[in-house]
C-alpha positions in Angstrom: 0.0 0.0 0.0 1.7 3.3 -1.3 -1.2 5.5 -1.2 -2.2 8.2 1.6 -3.6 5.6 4.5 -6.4 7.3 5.5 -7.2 6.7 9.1 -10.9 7.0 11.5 -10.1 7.5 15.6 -13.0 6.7 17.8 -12.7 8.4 21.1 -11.4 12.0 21.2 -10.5 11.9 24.5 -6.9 12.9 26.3 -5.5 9.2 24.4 -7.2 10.3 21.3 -5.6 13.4 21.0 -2.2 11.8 22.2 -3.0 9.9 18.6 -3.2 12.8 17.2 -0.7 14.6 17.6 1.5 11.7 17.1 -0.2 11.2 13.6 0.3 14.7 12.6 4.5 13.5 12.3 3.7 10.6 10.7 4.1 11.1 6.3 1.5 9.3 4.3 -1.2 9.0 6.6 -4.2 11.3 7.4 -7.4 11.2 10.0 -10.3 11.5 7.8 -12.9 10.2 10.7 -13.3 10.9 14.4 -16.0 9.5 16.4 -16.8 10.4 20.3 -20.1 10.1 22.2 -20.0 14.2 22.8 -20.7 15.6 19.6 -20.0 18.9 20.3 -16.8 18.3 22.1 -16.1 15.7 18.9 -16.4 18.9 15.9 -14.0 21.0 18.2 -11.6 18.2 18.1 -11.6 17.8 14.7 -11.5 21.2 13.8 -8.8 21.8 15.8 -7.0 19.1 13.5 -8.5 19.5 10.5 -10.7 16.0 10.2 -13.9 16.5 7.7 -15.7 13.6 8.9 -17.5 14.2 12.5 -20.1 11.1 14.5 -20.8 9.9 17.8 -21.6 6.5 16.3 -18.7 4.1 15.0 -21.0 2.4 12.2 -20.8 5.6 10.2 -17.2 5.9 10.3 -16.7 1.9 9.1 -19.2 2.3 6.4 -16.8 4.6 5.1 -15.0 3.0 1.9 -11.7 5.2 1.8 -11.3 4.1 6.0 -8.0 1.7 6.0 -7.5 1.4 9.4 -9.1 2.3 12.8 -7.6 3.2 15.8 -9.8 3.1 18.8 -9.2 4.9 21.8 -12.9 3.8 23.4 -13.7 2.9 27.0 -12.3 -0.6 28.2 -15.5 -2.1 27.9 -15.7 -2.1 24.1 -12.5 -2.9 22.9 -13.4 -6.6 21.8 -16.7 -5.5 20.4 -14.8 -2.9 18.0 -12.2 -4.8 17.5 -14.2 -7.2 16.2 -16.6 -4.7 14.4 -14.0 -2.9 12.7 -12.4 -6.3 11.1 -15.8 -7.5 10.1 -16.3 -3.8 8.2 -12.7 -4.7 6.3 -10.3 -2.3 8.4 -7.3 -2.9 10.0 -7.4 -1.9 13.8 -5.5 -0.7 16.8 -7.0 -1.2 19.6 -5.6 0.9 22.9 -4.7 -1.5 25.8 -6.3 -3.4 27.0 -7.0 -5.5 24.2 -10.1 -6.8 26.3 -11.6 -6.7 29.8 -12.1 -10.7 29.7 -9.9 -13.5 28.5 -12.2 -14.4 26.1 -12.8 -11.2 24.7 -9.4 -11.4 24.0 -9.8 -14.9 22.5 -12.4 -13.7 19.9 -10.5 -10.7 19.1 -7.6 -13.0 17.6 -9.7 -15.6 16.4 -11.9 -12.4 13.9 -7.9 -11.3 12.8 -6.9 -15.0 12.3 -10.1 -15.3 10.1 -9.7 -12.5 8.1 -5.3 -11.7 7.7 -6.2 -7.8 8.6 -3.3 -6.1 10.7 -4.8 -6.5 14.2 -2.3 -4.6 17.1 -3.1 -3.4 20.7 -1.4 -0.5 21.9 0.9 -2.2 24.4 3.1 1.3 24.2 5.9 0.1 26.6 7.4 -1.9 23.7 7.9 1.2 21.7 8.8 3.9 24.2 12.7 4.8 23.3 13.6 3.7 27.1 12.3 0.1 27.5 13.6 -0.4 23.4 16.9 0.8 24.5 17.0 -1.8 27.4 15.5 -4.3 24.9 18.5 -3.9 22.2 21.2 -4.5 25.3 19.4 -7.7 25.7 19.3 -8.3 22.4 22.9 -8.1 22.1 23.7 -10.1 24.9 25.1 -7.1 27.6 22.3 -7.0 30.1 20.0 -9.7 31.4 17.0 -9.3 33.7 17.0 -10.5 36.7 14.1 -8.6 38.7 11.8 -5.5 37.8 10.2 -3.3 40.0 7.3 -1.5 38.8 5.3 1.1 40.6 1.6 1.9 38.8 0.3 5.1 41.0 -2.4 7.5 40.2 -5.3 9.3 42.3 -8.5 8.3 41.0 -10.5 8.7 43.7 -13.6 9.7 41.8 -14.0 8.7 38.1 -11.7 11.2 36.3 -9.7 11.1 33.0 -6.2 12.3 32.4 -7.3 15.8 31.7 -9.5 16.0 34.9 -12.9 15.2 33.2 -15.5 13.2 34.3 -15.1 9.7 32.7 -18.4 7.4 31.2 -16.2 4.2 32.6 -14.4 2.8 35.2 -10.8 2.4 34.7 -9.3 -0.8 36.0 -5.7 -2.1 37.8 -5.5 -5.3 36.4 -6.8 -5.2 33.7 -5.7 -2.2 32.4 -2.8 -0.9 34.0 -1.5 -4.6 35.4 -1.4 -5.1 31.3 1.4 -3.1 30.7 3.6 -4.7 32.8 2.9 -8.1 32.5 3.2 -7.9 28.8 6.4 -5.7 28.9 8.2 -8.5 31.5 7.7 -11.6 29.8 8.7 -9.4 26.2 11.9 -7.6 27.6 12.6 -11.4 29.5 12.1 -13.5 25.8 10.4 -16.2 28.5 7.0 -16.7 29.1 4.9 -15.7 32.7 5.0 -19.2 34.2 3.9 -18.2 38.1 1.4 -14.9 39.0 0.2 -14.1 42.2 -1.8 -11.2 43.3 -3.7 -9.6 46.4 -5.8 -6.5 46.7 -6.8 -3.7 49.1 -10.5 -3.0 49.6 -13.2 -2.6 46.8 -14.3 1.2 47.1 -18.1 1.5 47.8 -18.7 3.4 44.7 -16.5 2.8 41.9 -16.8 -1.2 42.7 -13.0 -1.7 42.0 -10.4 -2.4 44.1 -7.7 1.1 44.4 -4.7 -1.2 45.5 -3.2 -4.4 44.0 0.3 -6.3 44.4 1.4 -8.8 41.8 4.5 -10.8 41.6 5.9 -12.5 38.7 8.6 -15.4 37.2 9.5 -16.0 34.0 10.4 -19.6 32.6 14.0 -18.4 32.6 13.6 -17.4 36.5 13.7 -13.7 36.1 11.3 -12.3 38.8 9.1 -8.8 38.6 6.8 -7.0 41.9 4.1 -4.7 40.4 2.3 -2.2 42.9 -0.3 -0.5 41.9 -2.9 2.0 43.3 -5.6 4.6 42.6 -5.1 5.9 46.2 -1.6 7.3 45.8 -1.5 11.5 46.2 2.1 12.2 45.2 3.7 11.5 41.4 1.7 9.7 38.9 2.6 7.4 36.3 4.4 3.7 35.9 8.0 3.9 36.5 10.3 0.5 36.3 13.3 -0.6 38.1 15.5 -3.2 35.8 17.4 -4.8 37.7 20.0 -6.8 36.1 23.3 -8.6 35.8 25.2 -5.9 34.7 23.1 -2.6 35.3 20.5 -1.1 36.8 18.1 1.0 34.7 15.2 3.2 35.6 12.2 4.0 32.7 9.9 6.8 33.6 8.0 6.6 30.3 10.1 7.6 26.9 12.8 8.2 29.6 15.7 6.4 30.9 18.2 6.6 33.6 21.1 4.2 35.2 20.7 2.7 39.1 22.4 6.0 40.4 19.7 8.4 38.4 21.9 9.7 36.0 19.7 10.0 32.5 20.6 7.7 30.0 20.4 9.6 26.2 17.5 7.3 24.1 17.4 9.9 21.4 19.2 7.5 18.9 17.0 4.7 19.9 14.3 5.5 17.4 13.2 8.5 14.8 11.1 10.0 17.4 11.2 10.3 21.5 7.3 9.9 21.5 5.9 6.2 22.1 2.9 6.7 21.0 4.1 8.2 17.7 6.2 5.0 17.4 3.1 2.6 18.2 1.2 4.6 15.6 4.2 3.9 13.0 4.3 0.4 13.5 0.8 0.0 12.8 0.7 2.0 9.9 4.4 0.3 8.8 2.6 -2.9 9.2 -0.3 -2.5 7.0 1.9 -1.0 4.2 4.4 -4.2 4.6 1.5 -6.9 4.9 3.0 -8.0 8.0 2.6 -9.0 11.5 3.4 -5.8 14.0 4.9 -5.9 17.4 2.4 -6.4 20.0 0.0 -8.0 17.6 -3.0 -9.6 19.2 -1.8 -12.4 18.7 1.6 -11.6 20.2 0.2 -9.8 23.4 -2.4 -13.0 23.6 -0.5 -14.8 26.6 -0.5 -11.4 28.8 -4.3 -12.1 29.0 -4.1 -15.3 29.6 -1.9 -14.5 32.9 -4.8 -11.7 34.0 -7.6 -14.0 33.7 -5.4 -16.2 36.3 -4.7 -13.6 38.5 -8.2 -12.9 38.0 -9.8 -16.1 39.2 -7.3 -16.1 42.2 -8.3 -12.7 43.5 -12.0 -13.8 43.5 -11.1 -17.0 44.7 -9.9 -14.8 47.8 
């Protein structure tokens, strides 16, 4: 595919515009659709960037015949639905993470792209930020091996707010959501699969019915080891930052950034053409579709991480 790939986003929320502006750097591609439940807030967006087509309802944007490819950006809840939707209207998707709130949402998702070949990728973005890649080429060349990561996931969502301090339709989620990230990105950075997860929580809060504190811990076939905190109820910096721990350094990721054990940053800017991840998730996908090949963190490649939440899952309502 050398022509323009022309592109619909559904939800023009603080991800969607992330998308955005990432897009806007990205040659050969171009937004023609945006779709968000608030019509009103959906024509500012799109004027701000210059998008002709404007709906609240997905449909109209997949009935479309010059949309490629989707890029949904949509409440947790109806990621394997529109996955789904979007591959059985002809268009290749990326779906934000999670790639479902269910294991066998999951399932169905990569069972719709194994049935139809279309270029099916969930936006697992810590594979493509410049500081986990640069960890991942010292692995690749044989100069660093994991041994533990720490990871801290802390935000304070207290009531149901977005990024940009709006009231959100949905409820965000720990394990499912934010649990993903690492759990994929271990047992990728690792090259071994998740072969033992436990997990506790903290209380269920009495309105937003989900628990605000979780602890997981790890180990990979190879015995690497990982402890994941995370919270809702934490009041001080926000964000995921990970510890790598290995047998030759100690590196720190706070996002596209990197520093060694003794917080001294690390320069990434060679790592990649850009220092935005998701720019570099967005050029994958749309690499992908142009090479007519599989992407990193396919669905089919970030299936197992699913596999390991549903098990961590059952076990936390086990009790």
């Amino acid at each position: 595919m050398s022509k323009t790939i022309k592109v619909a986003l559904a939800g023009a929320g603080a991800f969607g515009i992330k998308h955005l502006d990432g897009i806007k750097n990205i040659d050969g591609v171009e937004v023609v659709s945006l779709v968000s439940r608030d019509l009103e807030k959906t024509k500012e967006v799109a004027a701000r960037y210059g998008i002709g087509h404007v709906s609240t309802d997905l449909a109209d944007s997949l009935a479309l015949k010059e949309v490629d490819a989707v890029i949904l950006c949509t409440p947790t809840q109806m990621h394997a639905e529109q996955s789904i939707a979007c591959m059985k209207a002809g268009k290749h998707v990326q779906v934000e993470i999670p790639l479902a709130d269910t294991l066998h949402g999951a399932l169905e998702v990569a069972a719709m792209q194994e049935e139809t070949g279309l270029v099916a990728m969930c936006g697992h973005t810590r594979r493509f930020n410049p500081s986990h890649q640069y960890v991942h080429k010292q692995i690749a060349a044989g100069k660093f091996n994991i041994q533990q990561m720490d990871v801290q996931t802390y935000f304070f969502r207290r009531s149901n707010m977005n990024a940009l301090g709006q009231a959100r339709s949905w409820t965000d989620h720990l394990l499912w959501h934010h649990a993903a990230h690492t759990v994929d990105l271990f047992a990728y950075q690792c090259g071994s699969p998740i072969v033992k997860a436990n997990a506790v929580q903290g209380p269920i809060h009495p309105t937003l019915g989900i628990a605000m504190d979780m602890s997981i811990q790890l180990k990979t076939a190879n015995g690497a080891i990982c402890t994941l905190s995370l919270s809702f109820n934490n009041d001080g910096p926000l964000g995921t930052f990970f510890r790598y721990i290995g047998d030759s350094a100690t590196y720190i990721a706070r996002y596209d950034d990197l520093f060694n054990g003794k917080e001294e940053k690390i320069d990434v800017s060679q790592v990649d053409v850009s220092m935005n991840g998701i720019e570099l998730q967005d050029r994958e996908f749309f690499t992908a579709i142009r090479e007519g090949r599989e992407p990193n963190s396919s669905v089919a490649k970030v299936l197992p991480c699913y596999q390991v939440l549903h098990d961590l899952e059952q076990q936390l309502n086990a009790g």
